[in-house]
mmCIF file as gemmi writes it, N, C-alpha and C atoms, coordinates in Angstrom:
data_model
loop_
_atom_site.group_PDB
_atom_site.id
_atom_site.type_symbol
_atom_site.label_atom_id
_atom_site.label_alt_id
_atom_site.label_comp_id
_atom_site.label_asym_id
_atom_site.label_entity_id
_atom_site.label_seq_id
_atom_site.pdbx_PDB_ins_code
_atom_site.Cartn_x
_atom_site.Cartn_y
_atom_site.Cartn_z
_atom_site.occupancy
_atom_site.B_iso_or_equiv
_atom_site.pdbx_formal_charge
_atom_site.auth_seq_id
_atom_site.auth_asym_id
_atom_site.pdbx_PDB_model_num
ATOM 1 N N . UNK Axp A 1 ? -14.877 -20.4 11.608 1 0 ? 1 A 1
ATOM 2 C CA . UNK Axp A 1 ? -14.287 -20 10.343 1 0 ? 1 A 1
ATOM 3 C C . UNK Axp A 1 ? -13.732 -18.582 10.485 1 0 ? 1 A 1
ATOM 4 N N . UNK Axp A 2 ? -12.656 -18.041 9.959 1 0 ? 2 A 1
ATOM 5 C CA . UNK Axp A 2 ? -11.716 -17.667 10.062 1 0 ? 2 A 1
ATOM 6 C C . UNK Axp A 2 ? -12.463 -16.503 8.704 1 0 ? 2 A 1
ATOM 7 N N . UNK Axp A 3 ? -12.498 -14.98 9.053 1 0 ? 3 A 1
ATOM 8 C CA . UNK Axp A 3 ? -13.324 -14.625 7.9 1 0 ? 3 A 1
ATOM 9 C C . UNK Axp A 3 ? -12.175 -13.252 7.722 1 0 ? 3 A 1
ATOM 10 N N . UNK Axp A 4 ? -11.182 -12.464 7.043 1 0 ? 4 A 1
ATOM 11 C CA . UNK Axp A 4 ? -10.734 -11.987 6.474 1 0 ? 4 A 1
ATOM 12 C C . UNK Axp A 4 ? -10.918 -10.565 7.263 1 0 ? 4 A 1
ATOM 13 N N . UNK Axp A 5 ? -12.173 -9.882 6.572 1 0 ? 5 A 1
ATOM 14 C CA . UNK Axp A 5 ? -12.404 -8.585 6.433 1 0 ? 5 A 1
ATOM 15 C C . UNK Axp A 5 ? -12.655 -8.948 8.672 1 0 ? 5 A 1
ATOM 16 N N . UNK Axp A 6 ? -13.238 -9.79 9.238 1 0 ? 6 A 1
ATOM 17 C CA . UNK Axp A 6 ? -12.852 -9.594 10.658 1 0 ? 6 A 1
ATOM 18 C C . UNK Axp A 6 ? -11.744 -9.161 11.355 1 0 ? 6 A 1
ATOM 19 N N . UNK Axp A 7 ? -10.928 -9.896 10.311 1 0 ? 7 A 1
ATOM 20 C CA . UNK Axp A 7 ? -9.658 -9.654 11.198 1 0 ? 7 A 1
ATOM 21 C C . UNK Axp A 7 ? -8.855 -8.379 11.304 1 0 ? 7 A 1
ATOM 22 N N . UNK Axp A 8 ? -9.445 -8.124 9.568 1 0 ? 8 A 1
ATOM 23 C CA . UNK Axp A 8 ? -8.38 -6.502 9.122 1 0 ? 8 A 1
ATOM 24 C C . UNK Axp A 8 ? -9.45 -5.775 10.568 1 0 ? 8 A 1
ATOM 25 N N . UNK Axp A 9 ? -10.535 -5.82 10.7 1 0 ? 9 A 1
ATOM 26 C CA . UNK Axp A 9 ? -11.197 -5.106 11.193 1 0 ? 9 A 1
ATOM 27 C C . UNK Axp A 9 ? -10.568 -4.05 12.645 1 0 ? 9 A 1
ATOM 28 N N . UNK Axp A 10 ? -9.481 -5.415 13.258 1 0 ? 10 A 1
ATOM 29 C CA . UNK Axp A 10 ? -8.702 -5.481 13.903 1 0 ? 10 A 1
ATOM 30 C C . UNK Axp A 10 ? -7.647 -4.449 14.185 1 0 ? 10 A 1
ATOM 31 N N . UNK Axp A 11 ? -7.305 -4.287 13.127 1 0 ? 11 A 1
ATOM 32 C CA . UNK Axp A 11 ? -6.605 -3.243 13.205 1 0 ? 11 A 1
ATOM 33 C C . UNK Axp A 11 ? -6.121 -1.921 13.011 1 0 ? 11 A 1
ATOM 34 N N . UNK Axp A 12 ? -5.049 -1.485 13.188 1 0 ? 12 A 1
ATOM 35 C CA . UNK Axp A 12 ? -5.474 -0.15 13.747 1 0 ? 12 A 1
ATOM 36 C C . UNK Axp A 12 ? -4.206 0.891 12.956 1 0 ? 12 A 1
ATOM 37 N N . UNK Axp A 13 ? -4.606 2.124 12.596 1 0 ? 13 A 1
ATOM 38 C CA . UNK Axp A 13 ? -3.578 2.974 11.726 1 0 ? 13 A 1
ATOM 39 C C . UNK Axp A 13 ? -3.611 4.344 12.177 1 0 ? 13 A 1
ATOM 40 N N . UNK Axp A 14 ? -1.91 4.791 12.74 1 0 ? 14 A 1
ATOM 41 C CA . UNK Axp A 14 ? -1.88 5.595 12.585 1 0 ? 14 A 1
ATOM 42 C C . UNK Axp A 14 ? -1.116 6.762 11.576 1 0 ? 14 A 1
ATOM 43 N N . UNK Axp A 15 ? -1.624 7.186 10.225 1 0 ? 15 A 1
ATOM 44 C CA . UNK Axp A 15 ? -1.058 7.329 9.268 1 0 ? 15 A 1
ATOM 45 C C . UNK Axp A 15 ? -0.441 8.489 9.606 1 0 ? 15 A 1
ATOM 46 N N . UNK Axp A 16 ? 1.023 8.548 9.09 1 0 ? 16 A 1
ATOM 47 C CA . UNK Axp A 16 ? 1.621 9.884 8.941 1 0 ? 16 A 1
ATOM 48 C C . UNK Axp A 16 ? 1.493 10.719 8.287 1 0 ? 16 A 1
ATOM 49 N N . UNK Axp A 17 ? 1.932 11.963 8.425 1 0 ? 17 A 1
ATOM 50 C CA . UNK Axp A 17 ? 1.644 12.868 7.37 1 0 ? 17 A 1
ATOM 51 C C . UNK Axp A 17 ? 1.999 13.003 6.172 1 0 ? 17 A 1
ATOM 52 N N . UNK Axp A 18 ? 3.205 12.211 6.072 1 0 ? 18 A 1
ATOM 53 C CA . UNK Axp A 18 ? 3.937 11.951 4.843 1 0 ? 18 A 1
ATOM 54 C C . UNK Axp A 18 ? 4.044 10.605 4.387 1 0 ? 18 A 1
ATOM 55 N N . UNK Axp A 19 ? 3.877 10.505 3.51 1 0 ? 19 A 1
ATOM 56 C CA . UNK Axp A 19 ? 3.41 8.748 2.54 1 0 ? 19 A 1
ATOM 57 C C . UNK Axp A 19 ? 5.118 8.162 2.747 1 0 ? 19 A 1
ATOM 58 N N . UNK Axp A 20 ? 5.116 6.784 3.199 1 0 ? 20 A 1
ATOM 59 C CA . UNK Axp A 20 ? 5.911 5.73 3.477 1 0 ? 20 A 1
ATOM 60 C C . UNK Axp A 20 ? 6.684 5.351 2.145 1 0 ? 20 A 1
ATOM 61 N N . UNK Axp A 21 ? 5.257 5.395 1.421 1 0 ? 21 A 1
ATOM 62 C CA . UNK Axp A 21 ? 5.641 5.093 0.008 1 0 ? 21 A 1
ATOM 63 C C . UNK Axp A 21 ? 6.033 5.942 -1.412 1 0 ? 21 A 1
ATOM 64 N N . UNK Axp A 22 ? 6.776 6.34 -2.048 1 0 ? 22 A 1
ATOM 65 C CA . UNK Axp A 22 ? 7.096 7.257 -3.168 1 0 ? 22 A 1
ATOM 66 C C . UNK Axp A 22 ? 6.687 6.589 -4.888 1 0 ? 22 A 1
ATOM 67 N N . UNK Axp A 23 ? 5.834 6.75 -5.476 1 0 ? 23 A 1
ATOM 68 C CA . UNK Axp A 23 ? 6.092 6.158 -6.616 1 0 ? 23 A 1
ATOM 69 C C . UNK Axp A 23 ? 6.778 7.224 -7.899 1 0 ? 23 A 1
ATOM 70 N N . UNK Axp A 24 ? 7.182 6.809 -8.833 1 0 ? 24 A 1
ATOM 71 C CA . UNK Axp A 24 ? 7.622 7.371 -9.567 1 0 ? 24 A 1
ATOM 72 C C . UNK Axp A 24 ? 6.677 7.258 -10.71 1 0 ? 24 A 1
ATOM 73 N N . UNK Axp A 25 ? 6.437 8.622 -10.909 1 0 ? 25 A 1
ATOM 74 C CA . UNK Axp A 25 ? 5.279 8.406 -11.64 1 0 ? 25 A 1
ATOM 75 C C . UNK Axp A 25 ? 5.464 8.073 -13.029 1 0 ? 25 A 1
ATOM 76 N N . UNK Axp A 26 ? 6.342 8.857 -13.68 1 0 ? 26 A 1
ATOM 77 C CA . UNK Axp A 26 ? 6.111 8.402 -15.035 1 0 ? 26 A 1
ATOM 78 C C . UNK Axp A 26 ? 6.743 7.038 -15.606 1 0 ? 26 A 1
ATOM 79 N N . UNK Axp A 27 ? 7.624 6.353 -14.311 1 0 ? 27 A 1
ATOM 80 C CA . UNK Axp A 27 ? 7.814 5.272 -14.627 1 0 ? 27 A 1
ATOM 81 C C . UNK Axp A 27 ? 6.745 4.236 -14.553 1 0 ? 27 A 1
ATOM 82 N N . UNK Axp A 28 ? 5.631 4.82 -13.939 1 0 ? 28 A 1
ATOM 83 C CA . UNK Axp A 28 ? 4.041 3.989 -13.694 1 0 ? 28 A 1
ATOM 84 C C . UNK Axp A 28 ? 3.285 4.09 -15.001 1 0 ? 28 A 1
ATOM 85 N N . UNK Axp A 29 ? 3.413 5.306 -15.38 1 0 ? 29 A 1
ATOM 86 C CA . UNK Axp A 29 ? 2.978 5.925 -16.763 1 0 ? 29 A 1
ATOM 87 C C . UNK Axp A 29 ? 3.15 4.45 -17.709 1 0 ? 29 A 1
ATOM 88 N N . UNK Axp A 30 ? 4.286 4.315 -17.549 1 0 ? 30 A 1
ATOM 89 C CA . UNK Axp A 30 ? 5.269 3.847 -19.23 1 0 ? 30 A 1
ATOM 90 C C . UNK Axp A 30 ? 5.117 1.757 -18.474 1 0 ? 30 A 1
ATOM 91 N N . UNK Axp A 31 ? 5.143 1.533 -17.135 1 0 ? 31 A 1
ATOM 92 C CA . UNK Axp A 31 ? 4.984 0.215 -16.786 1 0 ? 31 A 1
ATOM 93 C C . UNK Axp A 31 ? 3.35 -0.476 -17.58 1 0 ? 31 A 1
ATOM 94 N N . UNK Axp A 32 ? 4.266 -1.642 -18.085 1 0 ? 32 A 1
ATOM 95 C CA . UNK Axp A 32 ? 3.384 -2.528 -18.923 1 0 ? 32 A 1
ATOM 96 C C . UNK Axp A 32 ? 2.528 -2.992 -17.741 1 0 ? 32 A 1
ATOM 97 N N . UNK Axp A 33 ? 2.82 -3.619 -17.078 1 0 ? 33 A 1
ATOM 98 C CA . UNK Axp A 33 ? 1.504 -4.943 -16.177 1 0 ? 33 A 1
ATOM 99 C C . UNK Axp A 33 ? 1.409 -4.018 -15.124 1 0 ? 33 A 1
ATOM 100 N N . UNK Axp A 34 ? 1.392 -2.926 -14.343 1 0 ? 34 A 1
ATOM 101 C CA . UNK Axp A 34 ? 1.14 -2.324 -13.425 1 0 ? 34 A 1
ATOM 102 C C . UNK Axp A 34 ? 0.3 -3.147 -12.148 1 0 ? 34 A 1
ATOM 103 N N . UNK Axp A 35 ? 1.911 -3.904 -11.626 1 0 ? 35 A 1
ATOM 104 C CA . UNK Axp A 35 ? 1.438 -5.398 -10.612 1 0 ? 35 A 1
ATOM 105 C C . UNK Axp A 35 ? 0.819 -4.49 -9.626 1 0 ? 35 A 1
ATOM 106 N N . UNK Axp A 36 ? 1.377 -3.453 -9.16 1 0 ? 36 A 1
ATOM 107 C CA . UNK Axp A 36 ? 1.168 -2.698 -7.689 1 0 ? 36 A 1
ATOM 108 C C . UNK Axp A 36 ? -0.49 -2.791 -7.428 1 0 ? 36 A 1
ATOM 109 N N . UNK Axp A 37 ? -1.305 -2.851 -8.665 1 0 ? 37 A 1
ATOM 110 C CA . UNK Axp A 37 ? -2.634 -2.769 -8.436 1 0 ? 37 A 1
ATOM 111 C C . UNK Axp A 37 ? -3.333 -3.844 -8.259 1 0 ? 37 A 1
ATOM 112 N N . UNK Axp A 38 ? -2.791 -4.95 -8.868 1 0 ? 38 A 1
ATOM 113 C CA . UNK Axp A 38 ? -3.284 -6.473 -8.424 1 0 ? 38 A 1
ATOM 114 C C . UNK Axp A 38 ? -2.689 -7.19 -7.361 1 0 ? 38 A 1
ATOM 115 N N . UNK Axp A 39 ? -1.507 -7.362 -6.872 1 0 ? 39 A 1
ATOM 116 C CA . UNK Axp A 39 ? -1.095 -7.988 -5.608 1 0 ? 39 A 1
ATOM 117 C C . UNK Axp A 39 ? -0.903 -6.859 -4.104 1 0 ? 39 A 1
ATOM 118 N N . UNK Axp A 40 ? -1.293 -5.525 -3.972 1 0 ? 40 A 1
ATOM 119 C CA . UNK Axp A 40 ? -1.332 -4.949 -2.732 1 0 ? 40 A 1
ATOM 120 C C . UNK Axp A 40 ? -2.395 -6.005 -2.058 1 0 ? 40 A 1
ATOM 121 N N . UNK Axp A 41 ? -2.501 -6.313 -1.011 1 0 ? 41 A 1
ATOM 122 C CA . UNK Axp A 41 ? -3.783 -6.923 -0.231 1 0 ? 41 A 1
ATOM 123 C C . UNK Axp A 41 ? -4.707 -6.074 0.579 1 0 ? 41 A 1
ATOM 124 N N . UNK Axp A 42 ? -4.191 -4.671 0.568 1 0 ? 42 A 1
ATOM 125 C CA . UNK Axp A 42 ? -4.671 -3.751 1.144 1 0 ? 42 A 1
ATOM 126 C C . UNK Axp A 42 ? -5.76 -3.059 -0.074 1 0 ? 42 A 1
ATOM 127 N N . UNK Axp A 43 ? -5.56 -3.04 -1.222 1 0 ? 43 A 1
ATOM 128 C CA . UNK Axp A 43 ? -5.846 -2.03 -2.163 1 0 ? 43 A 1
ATOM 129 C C . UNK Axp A 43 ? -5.39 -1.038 -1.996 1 0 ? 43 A 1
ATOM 130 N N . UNK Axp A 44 ? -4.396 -0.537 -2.206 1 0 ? 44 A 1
ATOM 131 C CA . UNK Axp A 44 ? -3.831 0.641 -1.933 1 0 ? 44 A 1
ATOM 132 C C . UNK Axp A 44 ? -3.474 1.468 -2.924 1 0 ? 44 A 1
ATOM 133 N N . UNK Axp A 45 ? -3.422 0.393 -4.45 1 0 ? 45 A 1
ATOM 134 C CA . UNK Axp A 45 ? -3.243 1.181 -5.795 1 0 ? 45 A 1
ATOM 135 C C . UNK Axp A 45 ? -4.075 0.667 -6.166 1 0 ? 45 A 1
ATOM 136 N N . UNK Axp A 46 ? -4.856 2.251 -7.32 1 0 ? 46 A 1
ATOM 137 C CA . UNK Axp A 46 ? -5.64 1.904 -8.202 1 0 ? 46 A 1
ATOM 138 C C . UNK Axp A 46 ? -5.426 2.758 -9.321 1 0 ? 46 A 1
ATOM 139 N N . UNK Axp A 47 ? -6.166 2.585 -9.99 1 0 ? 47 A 1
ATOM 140 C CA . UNK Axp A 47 ? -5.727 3.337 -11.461 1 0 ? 47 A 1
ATOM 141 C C . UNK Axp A 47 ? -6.818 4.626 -11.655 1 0 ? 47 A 1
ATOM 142 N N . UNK Axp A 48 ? -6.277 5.947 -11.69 1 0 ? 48 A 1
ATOM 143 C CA . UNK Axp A 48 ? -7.401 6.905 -12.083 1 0 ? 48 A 1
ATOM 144 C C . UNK Axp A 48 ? -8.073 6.586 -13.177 1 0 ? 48 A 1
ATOM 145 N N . UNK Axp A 49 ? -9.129 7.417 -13.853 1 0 ? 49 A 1
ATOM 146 C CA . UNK Axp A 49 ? -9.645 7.534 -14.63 1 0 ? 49 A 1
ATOM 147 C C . UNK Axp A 49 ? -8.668 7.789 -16.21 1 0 ? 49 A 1
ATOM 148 N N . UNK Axp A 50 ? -7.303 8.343 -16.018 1 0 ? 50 A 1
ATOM 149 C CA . UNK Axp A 50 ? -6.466 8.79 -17.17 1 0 ? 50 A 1
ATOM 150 C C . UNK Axp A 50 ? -5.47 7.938 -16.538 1 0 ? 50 A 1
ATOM 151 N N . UNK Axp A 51 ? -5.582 6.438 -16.69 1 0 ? 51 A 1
ATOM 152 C CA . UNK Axp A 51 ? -4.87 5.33 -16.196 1 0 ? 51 A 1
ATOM 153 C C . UNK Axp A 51 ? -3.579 5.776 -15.562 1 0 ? 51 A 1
ATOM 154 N N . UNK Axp A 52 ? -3.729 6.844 -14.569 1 0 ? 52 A 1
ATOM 155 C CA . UNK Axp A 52 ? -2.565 7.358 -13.727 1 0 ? 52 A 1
ATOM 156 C C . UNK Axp A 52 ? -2.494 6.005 -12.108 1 0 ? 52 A 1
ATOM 157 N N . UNK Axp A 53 ? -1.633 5.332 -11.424 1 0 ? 53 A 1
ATOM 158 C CA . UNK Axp A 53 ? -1.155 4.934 -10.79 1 0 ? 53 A 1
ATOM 159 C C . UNK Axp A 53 ? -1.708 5.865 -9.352 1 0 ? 53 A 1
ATOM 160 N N . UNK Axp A 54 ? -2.413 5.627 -8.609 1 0 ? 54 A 1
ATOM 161 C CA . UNK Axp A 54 ? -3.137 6.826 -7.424 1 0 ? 54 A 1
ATOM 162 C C . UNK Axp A 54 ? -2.504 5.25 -6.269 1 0 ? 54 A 1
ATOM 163 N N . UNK Axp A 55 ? -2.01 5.893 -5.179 1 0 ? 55 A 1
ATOM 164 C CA . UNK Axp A 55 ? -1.614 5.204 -3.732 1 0 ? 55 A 1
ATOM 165 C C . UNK Axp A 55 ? -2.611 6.177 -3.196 1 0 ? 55 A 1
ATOM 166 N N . UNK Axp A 56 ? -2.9 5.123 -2.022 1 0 ? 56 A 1
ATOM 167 C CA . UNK Axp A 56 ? -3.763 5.576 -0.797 1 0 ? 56 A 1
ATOM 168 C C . UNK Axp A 56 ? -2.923 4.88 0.168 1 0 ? 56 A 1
ATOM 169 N N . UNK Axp A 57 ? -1.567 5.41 0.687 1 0 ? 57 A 1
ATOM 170 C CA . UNK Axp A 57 ? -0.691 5.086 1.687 1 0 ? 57 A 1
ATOM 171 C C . UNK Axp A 57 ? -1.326 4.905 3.313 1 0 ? 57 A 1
ATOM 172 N N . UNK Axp A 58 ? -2.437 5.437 3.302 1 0 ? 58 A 1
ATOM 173 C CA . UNK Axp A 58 ? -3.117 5.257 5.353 1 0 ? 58 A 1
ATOM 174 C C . UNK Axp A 58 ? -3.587 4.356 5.36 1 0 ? 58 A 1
ATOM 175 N N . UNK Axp A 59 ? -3.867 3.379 4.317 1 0 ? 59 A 1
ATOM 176 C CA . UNK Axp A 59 ? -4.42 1.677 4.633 1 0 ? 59 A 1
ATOM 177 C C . UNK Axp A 59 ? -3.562 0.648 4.707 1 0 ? 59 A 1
ATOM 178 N N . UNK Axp A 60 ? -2.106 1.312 4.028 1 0 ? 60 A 1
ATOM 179 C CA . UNK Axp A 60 ? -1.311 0.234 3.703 1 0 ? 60 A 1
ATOM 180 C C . UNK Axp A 60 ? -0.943 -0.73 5.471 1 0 ? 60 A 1
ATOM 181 N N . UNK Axp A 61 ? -0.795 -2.419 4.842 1 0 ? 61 A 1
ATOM 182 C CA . UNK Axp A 61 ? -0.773 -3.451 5.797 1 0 ? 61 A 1
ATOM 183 C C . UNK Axp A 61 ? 1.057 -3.18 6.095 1 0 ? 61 A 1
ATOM 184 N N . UNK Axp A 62 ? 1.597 -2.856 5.674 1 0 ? 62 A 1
ATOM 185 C CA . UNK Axp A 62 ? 3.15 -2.308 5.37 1 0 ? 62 A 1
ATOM 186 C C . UNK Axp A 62 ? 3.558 -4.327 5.283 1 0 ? 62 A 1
ATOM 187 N N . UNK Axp A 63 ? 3.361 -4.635 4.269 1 0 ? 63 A 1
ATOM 188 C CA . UNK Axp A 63 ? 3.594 -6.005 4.172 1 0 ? 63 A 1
ATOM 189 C C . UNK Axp A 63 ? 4.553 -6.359 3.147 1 0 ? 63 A 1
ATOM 190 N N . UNK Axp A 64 ? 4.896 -5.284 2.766 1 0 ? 64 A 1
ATOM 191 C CA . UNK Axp A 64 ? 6.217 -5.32 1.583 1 0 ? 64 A 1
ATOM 192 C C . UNK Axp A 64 ? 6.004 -5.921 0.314 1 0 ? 64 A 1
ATOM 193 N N . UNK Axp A 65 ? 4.481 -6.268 0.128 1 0 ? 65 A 1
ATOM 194 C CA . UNK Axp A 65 ? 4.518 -6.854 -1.131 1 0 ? 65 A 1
ATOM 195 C C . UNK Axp A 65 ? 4.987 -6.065 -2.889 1 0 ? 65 A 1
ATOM 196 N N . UNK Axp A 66 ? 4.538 -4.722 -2.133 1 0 ? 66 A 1
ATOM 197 C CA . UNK Axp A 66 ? 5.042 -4.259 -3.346 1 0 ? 66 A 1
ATOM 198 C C . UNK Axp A 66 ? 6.278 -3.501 -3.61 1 0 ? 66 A 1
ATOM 199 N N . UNK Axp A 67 ? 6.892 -3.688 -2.363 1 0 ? 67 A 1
ATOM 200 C CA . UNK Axp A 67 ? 8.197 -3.305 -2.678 1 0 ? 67 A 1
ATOM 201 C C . UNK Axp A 67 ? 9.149 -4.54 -3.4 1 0 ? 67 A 1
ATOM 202 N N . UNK Axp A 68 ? 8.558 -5.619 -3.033 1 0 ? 68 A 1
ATOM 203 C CA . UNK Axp A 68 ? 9.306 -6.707 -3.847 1 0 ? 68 A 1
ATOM 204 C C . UNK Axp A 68 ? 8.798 -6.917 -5.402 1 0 ? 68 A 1
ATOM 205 N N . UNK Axp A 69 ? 7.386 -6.655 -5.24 1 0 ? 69 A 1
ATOM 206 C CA . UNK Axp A 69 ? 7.07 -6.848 -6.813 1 0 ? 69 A 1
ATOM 207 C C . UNK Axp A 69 ? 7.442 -5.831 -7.865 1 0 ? 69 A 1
ATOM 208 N N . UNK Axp A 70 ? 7.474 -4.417 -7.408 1 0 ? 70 A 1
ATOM 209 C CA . UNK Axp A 70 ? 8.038 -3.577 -8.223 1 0 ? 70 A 1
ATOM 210 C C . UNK Axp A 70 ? 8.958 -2.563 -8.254 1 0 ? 70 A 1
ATOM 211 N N . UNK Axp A 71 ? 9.662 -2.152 -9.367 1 0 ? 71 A 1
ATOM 212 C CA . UNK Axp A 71 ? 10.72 -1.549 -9.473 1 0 ? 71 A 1
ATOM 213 C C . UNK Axp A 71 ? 10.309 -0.135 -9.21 1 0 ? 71 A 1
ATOM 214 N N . UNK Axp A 72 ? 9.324 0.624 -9.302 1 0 ? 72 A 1
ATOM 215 C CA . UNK Axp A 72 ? 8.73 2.083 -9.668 1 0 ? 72 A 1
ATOM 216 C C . UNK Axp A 72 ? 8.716 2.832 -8.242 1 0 ? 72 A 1
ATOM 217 N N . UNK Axp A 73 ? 8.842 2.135 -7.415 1 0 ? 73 A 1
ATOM 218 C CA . UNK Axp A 73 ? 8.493 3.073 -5.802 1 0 ? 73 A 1
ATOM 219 C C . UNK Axp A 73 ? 9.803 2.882 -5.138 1 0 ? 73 A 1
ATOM 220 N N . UNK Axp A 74 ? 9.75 3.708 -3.974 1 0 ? 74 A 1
ATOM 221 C CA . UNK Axp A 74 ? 10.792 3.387 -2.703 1 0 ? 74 A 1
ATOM 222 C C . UNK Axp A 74 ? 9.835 3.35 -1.483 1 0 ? 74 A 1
ATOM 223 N N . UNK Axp A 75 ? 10.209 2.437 -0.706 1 0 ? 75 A 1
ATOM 224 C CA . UNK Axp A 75 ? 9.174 2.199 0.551 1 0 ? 75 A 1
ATOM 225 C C . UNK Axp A 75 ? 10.131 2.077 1.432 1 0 ? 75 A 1
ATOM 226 N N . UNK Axp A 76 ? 10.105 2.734 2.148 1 0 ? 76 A 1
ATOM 227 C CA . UNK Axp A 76 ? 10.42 2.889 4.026 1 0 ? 76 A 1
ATOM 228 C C . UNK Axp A 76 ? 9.407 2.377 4.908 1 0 ? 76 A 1
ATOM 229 N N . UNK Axp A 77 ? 9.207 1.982 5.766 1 0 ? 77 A 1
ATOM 230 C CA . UNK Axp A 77 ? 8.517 1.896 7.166 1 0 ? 77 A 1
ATOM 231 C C . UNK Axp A 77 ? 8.169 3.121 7.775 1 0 ? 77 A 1
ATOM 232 N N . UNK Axp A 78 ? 6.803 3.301 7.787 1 0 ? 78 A 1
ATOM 233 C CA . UNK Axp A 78 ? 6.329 4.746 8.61 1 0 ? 78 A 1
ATOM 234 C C . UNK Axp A 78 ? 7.682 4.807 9.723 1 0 ? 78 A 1
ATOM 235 N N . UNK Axp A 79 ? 7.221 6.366 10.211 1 0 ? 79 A 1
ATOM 236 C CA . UNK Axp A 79 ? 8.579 6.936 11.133 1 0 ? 79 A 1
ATOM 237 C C . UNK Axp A 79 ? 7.928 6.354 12.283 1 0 ? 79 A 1
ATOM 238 N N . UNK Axp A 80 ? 8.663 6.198 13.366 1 0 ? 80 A 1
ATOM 239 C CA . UNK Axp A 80 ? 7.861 5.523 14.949 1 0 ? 80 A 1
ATOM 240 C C . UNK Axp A 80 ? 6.635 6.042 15.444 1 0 ? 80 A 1
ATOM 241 N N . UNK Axp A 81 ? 5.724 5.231 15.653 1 0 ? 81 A 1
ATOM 242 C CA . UNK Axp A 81 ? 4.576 5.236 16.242 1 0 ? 81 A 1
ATOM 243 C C . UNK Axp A 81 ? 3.615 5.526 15.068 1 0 ? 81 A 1
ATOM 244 N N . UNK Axp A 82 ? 3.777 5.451 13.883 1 0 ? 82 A 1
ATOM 245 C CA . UNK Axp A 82 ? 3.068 5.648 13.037 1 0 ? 82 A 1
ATOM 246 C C . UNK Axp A 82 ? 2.835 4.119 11.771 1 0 ? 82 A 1
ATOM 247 N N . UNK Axp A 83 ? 1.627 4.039 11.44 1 0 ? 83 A 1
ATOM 248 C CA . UNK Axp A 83 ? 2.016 2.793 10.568 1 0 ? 83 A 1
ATOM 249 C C . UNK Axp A 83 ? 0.848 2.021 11.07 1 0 ? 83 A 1
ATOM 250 N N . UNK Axp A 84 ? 0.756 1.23 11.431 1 0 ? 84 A 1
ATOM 251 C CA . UNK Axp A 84 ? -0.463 -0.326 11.221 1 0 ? 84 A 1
ATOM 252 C C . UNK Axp A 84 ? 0.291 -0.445 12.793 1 0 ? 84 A 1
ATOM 253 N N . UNK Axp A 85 ? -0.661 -0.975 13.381 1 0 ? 85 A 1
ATOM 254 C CA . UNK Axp A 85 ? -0.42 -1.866 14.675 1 0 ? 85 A 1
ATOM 255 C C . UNK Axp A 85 ? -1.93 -2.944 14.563 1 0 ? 85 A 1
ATOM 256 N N . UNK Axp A 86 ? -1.239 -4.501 14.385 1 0 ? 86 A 1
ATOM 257 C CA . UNK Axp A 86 ? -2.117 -5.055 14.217 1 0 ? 86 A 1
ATOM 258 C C . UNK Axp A 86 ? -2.611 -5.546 16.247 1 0 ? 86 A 1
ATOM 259 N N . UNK Axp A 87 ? -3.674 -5.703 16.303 1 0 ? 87 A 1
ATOM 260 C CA . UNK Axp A 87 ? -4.099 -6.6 17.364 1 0 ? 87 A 1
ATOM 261 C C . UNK Axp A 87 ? -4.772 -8.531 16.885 1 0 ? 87 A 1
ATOM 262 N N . UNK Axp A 88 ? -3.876 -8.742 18.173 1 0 ? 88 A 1
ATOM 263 C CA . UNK Axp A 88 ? -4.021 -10.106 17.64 1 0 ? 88 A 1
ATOM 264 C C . UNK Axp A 88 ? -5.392 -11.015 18.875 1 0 ? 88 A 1
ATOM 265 N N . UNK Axp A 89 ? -6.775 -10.889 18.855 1 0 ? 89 A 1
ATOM 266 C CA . UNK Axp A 89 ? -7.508 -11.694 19.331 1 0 ? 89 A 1
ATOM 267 C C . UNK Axp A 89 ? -8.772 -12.321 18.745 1 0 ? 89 A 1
């Protein structure tokens, strides 16, 4: 059986110094369903305590989910050699 948290276990990040990802904040502010926090697979958004929009960009799987689900960010691909390198065994 095939178990999830093994596999992430797998892999490997080297985060840049500067976030991949940009959100705009007060357009997070004013967003009704704030998807970014329920479909990342990484958890990468969560909501502060003063329901502010917080990224933790050094976990991200760079899997584009939330660049398709929402309008509020701009996402690039870490700069080379930086980013997720998955291993596959």
């Amino acid at each position: 059986m095939v178990i999830i948290e093994d596999k992430l276990g797998l892999v490997r990040y080297n985060a840049d110094q500067v976030s991949h990802i940009k959100l705009d904040a007060a357009a997070c502010r004013a967003c009704s369903h704030q998807v970014c926090i329920t479909i990342c697979p990484a958890g990468c958004y969560t909501l502060s305590d003063d329901s502010e929009v917080l990224l933790s960009y050094t976990g991200c799987l760079e899997c584009g989910t939330c660049r398709v689900m929402c309008d509020h960010l701009e996402w690039h691909y870490p700069l080379g050699g930086c980013g997720v390198s998955y291993r596959f065994t």
